[in-house]
DSSP file (Angstrom, degrees, kcal/mol; ACC not computed):
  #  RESIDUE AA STRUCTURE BP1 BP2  ACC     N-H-->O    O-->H-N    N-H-->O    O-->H-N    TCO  KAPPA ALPHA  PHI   PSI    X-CA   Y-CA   Z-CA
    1    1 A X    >         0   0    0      0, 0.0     3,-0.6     0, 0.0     2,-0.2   0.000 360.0 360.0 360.0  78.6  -17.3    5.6   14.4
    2    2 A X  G >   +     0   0    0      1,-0.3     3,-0.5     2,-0.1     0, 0.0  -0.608 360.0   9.6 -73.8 128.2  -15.5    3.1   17.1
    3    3 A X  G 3  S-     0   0    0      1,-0.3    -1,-0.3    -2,-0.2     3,-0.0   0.826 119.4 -79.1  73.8  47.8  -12.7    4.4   17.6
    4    4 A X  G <  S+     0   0    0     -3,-0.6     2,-0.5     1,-0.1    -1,-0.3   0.550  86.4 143.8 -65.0  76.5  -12.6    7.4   16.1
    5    5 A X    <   -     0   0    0     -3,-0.5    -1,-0.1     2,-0.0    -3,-0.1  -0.942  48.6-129.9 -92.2  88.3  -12.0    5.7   12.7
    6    6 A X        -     0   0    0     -2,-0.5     2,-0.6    -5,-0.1    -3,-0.0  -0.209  25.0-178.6 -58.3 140.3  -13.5    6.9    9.6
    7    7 A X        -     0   0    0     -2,-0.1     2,-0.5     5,-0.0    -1,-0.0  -0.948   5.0-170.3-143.9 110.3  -15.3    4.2    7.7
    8    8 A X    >>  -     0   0    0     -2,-0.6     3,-1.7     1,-0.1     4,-0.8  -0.917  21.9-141.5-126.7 118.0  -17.0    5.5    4.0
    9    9 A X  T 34>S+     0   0    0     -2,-0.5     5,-1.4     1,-0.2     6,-0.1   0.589 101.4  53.0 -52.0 -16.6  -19.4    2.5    2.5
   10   10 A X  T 345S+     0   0    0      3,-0.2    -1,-0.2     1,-0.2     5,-0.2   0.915 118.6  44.5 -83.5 -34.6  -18.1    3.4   -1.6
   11   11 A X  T <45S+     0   0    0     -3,-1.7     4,-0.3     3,-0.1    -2,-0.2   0.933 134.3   3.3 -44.6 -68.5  -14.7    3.0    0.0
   12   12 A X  T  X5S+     0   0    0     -4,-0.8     4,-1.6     2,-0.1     3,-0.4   0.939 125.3  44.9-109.5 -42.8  -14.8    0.1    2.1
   13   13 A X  H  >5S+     0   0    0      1,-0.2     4,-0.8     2,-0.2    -3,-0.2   0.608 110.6  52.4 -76.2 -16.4  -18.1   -1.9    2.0
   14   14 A X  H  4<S+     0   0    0     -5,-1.4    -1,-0.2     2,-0.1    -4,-0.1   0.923 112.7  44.2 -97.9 -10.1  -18.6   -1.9   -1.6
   15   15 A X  H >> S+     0   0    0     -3,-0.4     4,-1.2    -4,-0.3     3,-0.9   0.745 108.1  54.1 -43.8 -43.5  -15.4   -3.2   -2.3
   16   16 A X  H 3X S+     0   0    0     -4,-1.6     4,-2.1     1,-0.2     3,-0.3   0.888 111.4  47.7 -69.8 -33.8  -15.4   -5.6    0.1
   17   17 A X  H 3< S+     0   0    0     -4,-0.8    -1,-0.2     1,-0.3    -2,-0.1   0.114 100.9  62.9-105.4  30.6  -18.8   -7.1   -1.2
   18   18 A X  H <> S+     0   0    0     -3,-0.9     4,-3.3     2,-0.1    -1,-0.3   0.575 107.4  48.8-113.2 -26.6  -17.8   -7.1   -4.5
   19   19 A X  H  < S+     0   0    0     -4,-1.2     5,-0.3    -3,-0.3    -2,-0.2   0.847 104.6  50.4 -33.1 -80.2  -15.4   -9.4   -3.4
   20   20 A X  T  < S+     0   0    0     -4,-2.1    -1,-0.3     2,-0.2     3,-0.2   0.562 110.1  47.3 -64.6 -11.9  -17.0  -11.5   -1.7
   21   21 A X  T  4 S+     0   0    0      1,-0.2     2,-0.3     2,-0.0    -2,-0.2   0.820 139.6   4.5-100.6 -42.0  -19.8  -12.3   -4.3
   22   22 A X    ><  -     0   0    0     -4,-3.3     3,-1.1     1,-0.1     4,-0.5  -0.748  60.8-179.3-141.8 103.4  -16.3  -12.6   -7.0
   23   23 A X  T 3  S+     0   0    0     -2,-0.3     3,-0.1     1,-0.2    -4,-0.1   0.741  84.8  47.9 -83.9  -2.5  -13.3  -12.3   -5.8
   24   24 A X  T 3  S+     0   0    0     -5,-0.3    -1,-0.2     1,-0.2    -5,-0.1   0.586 103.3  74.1 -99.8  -1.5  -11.3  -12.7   -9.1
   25   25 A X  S <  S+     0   0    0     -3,-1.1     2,-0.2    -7,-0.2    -2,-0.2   0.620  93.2  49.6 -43.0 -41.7  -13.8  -10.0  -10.4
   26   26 A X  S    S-     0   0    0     -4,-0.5     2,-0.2    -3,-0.1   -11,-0.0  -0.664  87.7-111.2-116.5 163.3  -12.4   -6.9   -8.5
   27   27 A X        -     0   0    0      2,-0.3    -1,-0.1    -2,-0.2    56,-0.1  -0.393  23.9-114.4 -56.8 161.4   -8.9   -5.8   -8.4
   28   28 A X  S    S+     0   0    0     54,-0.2     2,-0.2    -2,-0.2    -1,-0.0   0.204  91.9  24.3 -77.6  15.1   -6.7   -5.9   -5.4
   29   29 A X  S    S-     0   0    0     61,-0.1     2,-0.7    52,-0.0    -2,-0.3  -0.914  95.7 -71.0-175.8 153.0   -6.4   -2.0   -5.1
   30   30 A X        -     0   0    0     -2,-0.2     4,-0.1     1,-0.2    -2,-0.0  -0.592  22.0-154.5 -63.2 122.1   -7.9    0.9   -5.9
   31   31 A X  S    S+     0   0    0     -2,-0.7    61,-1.2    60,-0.1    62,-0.5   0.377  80.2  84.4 -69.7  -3.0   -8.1    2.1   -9.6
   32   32 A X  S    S-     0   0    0     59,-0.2     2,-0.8    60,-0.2    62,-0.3  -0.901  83.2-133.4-101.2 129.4   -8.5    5.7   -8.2
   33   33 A X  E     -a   94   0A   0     60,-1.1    62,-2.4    -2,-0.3     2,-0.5  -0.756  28.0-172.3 -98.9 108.0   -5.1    7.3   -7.4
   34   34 A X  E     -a   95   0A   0     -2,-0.8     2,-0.8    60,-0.2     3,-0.2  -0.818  16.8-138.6-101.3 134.9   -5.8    8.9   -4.0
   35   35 A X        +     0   0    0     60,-0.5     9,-1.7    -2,-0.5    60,-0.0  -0.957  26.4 171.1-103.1 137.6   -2.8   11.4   -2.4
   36   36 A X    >>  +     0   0    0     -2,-0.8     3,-3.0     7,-0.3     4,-0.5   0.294  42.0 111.2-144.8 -44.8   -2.6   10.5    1.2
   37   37 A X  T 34  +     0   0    0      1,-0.3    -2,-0.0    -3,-0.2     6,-0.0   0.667  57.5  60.9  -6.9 -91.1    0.3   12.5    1.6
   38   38 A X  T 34 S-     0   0    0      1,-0.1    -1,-0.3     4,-0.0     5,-0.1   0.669  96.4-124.4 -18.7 -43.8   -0.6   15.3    3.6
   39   39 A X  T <4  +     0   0    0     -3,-3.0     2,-0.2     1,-0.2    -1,-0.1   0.911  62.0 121.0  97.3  16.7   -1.6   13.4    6.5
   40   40 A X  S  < S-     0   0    0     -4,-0.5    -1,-0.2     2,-0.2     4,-0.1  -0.698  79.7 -86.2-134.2-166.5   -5.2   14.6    7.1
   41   41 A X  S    S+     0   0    0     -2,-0.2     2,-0.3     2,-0.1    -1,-0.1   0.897 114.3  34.8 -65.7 -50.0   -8.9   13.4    7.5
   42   42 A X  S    S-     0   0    0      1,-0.1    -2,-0.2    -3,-0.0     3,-0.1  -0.811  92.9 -97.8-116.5 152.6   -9.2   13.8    3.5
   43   43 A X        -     0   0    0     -2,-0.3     2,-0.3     1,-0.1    -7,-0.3   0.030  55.3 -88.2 -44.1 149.5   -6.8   13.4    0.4
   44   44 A X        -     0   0    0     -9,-1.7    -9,-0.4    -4,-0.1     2,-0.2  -0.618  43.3-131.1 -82.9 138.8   -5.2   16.4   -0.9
   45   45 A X        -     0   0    0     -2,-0.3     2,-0.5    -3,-0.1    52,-0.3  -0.450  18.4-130.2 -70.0 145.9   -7.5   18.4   -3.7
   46   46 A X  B     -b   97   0B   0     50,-1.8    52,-2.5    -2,-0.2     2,-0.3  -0.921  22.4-156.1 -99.8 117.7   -5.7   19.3   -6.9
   47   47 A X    >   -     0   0    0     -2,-0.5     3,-0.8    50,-0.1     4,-0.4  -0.631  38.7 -88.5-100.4-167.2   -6.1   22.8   -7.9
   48   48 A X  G >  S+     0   0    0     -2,-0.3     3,-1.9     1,-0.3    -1,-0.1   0.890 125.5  52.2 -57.4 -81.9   -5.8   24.1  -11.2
   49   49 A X  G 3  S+     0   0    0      1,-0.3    -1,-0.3    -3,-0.1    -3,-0.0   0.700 106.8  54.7 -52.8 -22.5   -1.9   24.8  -10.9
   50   50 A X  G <  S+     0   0    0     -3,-0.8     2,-0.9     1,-0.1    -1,-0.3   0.402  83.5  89.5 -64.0  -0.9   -1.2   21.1   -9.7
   51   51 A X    <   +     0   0    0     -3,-1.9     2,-0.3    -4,-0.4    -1,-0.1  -0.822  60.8 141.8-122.1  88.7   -3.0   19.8  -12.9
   52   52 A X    >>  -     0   0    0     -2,-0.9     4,-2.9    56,-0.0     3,-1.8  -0.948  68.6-107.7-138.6 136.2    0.4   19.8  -14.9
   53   53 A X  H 3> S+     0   0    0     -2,-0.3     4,-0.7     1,-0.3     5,-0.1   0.630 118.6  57.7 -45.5 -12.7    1.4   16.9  -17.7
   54   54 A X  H 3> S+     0   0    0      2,-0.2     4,-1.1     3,-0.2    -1,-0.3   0.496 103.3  49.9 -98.4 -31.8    4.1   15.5  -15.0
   55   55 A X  H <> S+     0   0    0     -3,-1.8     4,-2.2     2,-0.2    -2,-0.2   0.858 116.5  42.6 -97.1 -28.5    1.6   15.0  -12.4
   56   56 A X  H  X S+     0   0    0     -4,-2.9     4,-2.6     2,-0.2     5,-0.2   0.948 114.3  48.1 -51.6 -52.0   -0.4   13.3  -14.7
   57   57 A X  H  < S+     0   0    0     -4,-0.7     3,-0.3    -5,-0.4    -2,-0.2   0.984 107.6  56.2 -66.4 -77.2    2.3   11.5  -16.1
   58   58 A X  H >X S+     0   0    0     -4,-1.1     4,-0.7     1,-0.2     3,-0.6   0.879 110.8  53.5   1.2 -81.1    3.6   10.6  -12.4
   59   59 A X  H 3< S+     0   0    0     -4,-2.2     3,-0.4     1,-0.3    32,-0.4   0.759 109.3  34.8 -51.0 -42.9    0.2    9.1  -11.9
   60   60 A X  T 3< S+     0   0    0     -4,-2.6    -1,-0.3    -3,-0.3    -2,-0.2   0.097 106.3  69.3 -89.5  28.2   -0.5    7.0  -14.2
   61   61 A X  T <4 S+     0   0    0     -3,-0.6    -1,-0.2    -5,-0.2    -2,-0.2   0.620  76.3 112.3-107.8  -6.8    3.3    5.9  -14.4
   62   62 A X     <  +     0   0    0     -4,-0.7    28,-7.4    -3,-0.4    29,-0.4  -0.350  38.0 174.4 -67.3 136.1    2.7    4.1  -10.4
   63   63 A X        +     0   0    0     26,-0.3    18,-1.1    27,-0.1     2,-0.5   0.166  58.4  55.7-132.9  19.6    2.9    0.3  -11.0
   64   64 A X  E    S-C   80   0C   0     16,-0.2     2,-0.5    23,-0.1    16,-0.2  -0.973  72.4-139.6-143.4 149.2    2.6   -0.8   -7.1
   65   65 A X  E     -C   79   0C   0     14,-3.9    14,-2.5    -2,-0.5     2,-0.4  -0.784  22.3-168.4 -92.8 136.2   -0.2    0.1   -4.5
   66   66 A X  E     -C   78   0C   0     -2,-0.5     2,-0.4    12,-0.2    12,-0.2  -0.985   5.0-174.8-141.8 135.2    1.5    0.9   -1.3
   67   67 A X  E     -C   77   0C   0     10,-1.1    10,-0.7    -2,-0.4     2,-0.1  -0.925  14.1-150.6-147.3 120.2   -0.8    1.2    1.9
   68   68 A X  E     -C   76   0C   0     -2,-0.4     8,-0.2     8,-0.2     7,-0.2  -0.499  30.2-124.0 -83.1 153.5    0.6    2.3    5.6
   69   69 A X        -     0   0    0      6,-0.6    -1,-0.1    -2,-0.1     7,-0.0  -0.405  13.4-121.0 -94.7 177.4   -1.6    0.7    8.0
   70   70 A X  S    S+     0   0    0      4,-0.1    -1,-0.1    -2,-0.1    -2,-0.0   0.549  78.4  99.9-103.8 -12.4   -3.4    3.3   10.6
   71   71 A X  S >  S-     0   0    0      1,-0.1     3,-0.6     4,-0.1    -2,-0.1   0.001  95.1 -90.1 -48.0 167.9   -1.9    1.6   14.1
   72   72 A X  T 3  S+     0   0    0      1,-0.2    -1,-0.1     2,-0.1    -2,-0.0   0.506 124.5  65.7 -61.9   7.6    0.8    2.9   15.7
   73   73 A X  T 3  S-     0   0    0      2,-0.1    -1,-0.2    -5,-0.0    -3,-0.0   0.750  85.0-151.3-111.9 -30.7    3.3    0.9   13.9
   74   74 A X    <   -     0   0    0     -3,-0.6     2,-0.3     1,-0.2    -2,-0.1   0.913  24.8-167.6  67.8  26.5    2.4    2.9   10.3
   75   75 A X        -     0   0    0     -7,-0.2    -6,-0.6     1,-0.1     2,-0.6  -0.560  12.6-135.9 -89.5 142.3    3.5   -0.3    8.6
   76   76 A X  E     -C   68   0C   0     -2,-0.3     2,-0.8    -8,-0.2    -8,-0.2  -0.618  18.1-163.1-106.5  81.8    4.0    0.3    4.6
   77   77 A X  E     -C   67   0C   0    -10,-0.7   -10,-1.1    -2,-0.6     2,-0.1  -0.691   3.8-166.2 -42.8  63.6    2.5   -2.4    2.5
   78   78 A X  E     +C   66   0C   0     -2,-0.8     2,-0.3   -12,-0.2   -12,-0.2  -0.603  14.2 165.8 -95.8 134.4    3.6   -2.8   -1.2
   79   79 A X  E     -C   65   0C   0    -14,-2.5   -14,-3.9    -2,-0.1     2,-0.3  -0.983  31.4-125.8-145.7 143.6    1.9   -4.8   -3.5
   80   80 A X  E     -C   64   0C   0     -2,-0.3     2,-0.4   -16,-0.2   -16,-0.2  -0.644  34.9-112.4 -88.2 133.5    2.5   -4.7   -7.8
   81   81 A X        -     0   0    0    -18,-1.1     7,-4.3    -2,-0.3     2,-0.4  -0.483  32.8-164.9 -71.1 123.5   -0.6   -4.1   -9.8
   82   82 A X  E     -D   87   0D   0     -2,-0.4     2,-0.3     5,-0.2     5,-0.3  -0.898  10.2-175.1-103.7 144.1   -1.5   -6.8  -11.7
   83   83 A X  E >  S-D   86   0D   0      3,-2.5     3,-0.8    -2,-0.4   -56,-0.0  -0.923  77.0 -25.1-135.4  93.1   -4.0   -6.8  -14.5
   84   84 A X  T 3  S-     0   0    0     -2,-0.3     3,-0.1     1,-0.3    -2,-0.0   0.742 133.1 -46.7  79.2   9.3   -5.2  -10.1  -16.5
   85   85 A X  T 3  S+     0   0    0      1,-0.4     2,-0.3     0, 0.0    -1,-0.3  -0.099 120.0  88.5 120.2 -52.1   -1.7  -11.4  -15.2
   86   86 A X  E <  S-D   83   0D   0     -3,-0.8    -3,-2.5     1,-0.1    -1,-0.4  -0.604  81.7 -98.1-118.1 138.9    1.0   -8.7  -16.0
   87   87 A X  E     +D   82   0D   0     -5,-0.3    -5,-0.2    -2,-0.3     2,-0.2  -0.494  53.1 176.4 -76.3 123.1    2.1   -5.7  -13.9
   88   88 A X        -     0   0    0     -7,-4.3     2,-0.4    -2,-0.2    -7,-0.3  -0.514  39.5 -78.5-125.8-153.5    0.4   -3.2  -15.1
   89   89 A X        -     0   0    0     -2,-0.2   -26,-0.3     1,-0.1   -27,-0.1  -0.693  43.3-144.4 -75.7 136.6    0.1    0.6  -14.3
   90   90 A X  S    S+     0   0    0    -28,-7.4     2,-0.1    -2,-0.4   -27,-0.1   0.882  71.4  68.6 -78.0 -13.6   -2.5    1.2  -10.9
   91   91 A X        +     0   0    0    -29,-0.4   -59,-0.2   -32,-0.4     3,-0.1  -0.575  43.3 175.8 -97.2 172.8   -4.5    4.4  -11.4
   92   92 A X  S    S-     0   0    0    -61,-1.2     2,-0.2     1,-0.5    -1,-0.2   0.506  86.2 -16.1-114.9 -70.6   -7.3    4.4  -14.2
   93   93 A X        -     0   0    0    -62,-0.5   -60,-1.1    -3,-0.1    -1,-0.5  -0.539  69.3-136.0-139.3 167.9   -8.1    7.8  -12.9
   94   94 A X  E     -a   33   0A   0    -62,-0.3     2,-0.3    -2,-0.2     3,-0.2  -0.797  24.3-144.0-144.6-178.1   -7.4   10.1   -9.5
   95   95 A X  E     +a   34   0A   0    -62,-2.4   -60,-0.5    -2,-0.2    -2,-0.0  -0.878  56.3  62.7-164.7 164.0   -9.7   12.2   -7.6
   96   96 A X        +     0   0    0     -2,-0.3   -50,-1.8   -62,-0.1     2,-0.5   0.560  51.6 147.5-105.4 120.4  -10.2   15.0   -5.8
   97   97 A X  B     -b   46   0B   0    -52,-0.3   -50,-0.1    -3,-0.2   -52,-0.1  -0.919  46.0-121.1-114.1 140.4   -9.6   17.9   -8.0
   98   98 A X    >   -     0   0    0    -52,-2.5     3,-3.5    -2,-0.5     4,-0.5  -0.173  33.9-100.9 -78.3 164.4  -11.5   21.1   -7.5
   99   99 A X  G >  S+     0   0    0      1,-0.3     3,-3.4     2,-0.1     4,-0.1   0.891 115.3  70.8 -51.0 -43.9  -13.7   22.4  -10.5
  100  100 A X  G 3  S+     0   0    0      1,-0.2    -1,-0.3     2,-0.1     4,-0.2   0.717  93.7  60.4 -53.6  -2.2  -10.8   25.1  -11.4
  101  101 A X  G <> S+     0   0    0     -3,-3.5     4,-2.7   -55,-0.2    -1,-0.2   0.463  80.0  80.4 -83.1  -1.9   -8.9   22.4  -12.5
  102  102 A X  H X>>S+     0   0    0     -3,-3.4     3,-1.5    -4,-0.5     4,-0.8   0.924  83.9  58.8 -72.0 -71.1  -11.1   21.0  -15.1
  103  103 A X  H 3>5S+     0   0    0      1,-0.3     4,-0.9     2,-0.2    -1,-0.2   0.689 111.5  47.0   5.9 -41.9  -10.1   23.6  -18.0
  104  104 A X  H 3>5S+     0   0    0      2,-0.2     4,-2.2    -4,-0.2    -1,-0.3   0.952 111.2  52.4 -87.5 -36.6   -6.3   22.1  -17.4
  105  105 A X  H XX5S+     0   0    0     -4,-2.7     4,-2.3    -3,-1.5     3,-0.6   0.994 115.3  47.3 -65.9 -62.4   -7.6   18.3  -17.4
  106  106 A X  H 3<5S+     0   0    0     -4,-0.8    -1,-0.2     1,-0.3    -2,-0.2   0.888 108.0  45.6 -10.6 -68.2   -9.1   19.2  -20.4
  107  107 A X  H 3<<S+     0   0    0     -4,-0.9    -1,-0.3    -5,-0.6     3,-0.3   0.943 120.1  42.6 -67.5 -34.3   -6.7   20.8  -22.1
  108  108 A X  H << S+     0   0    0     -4,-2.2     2,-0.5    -3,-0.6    -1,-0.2   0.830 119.3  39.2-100.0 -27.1   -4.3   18.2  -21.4
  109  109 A X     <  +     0   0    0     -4,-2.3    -1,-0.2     1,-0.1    -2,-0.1  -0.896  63.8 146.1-123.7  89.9   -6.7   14.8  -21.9
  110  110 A X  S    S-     0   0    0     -2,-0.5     2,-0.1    -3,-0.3    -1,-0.1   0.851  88.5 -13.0 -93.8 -44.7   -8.8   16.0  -25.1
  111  111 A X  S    S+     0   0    0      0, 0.0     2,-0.2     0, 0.0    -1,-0.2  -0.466 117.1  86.9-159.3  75.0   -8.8   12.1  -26.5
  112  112 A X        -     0   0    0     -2,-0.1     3,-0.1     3,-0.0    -4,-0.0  -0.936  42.6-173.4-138.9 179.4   -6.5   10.2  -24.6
  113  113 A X  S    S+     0   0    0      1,-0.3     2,-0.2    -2,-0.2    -4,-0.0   0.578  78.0  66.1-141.2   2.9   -6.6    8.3  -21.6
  114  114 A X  S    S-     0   0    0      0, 0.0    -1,-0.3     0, 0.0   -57,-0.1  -0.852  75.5-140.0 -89.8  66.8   -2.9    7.5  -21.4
  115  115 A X              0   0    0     -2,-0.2    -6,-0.0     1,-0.1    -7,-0.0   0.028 360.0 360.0 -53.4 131.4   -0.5   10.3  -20.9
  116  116 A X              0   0    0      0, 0.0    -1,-0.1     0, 0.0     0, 0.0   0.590 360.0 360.0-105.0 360.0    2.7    9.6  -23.3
């Protein structure tokens, strides 16, 4: 860890070398909706009261990846997700919610994978 930089291989190195073998294979962002927010080592966990049809709905409504660099300068990147051509929505899916939140993901994605 130079620089006391966290660096986690599913994150960056398999991306990067999925890339490199096709780069018109991979997307240009992640498909996982991480919150950043907070401002710490790890992404903020969802519990079970955060796991609400609005925060779903939120997520999967984002249609640009925006990524602040980690230099002093914190500069804020935007770029619109594209899919096949067309701007599309970015997240597939989000992560990290702790297991008391399954019961609400449940309840709330019985058979869809779209919030309407």
């Amino acid at each position: 860890m130079e620089g006391h930089v966290n660096c986690y291989a599913d994150e960056h190195y398999l991306p990067t070398l999925f890339y490199m073998v096709n780069p018109s294979g991979i997307a240009n962002w992640s498909v996982t909706h991480v919150d950043w927010s907070e401002g710490k080592w790890h992404p903020k966990s969802y519990r079970a009261k955060d796991v609400t049809r609005e925060l779903l709905k939120n997520i999967t409504s984002i249609e640009a990846s925006i990524h602040v660099t980690s230099d002093e300068k914190k500069t804020v990147m935007e770029k619109p997700c594209i899919w096949n051509g067309r701007r599309r929505p970015c997240y597939l899916f989000a992560r990290k919610f702790y297991p008391e939140a399954l019961d609400n993901l449940m309840h709330l994605f019985p058979n869809y994978t779209v919030i309407h």
